[in-house]
N, C-alpha and C positions, 0 to 999 in steps of 0.2 A: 464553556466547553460544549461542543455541538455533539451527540452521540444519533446516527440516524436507525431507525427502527427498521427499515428493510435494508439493511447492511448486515453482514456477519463480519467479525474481528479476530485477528492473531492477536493472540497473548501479548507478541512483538509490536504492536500497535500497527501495523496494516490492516485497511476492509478491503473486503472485495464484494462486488457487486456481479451476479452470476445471470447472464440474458442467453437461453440457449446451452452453447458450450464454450461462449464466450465470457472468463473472467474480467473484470475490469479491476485494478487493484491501484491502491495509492496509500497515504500514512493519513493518520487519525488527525482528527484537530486536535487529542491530545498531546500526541507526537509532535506537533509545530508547534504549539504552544511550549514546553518543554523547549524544543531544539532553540527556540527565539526564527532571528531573520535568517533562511535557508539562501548560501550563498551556490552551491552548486549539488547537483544530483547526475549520479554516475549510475546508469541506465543500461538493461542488458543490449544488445543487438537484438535483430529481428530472426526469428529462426534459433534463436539459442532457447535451450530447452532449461527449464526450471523446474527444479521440486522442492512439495509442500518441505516447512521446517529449516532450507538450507538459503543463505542469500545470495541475492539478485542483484545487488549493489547498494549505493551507500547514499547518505544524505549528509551535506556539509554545512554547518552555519556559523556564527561568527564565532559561536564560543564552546560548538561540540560538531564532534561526527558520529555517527549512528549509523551502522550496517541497516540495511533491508534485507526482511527474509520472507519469500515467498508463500503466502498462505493455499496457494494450490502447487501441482504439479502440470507440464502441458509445456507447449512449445509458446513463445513471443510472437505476437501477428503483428503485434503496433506496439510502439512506445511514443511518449507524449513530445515529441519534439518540441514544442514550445519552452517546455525546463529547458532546455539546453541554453538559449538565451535569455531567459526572463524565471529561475528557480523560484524566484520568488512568490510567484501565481501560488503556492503552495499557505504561502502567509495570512494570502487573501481569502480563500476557499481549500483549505485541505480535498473538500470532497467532487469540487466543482475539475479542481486540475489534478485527475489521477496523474500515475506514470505509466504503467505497463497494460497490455491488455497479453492475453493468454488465452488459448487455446485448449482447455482442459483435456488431462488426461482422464483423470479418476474424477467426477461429479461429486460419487459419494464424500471427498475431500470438505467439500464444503460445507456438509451435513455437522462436520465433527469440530469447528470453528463458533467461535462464541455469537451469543445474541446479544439485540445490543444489553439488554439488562444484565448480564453475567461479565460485560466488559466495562459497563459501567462500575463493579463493584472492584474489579481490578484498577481504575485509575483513582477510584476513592483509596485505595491500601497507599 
C-alpha cells in the first residue's frame, strides 16, 4: 500500500492534493486495494458545488460500492473523464488517475485533513 507524504487524507480514504486554489482529489491505494477491480465511478458534473464531509459520488467494483465524500468544499472545474471509459486506471495508480478537481472554497479545509502518518495509522486499525 502506497501512502504519499505530500498528500493529505479523509478519514473516508480520499487525498487531495492542493496547488493554488485548486484541489485535486481521487481515493487512496487503500480504497482500491480494499474495493478489488473498480468497474465504474459516478462523478459530479462540472460546476456542481461540493462540501467538505458530504459525497460527490460513488465507486463501483466487482464486489462492493462505496460512496465518495469530498474532503474539501468549492465548485467542480474538471472531472477525470477518462474513468468514464476505462475506471479502471484507478487499479493501476489510485494517485496517478484522480477523479474531481475543485475549486476551493475554504483553504483552511485542508489544514484540518490527515497527514500521511496519521492515515497511515487509521488503515493499520
Amino acid at each position: 500500500m502506497t501512502i504519499k507524504d505530500n498528500l493529505r487524507y479523509a478519514e473516508s480514504h480520499e487525498w487531495v492534493s492542493l496547488e493554488g486554489e485548486i484541489a485535486t482529489i481521487g481515493i487512496t491505494d487503500y480504497a482500491q486495494h480494499a474495493l478489488g477491480d473498480i468497474v465504474y465511478v459516478d462523478m459530479p458534473e462540472i460546476g456542481d458545488e461540493v462540501t467538505a464531509g458530504e459525497d460527490f459520488g460513488a465507486v463501483e467494483s466487482v464486489k462492493a460500492a462505496s460512496d465518495l465524500y469530498s474532503p474539501v468544499s468549492g465548485e467542480v472545474v474538471e472531472i477525470n473523464e477518462a474513468l468514464e471509459d476505462e475506471p479502471g486506471l484507478i487499479n493501476q495508480d489510485a494517485f496517478a488517475n484522480w477523479i474531481m478537481k475543485v475549486k476551493v472554497s475554504d483553504p483552511s479545509e485542508v489544514a484540518n485533513l490527515l497527514d500521511a502518518e496519521a492515515y497511515a495509522k487509521i488503515c493499520e486499525e
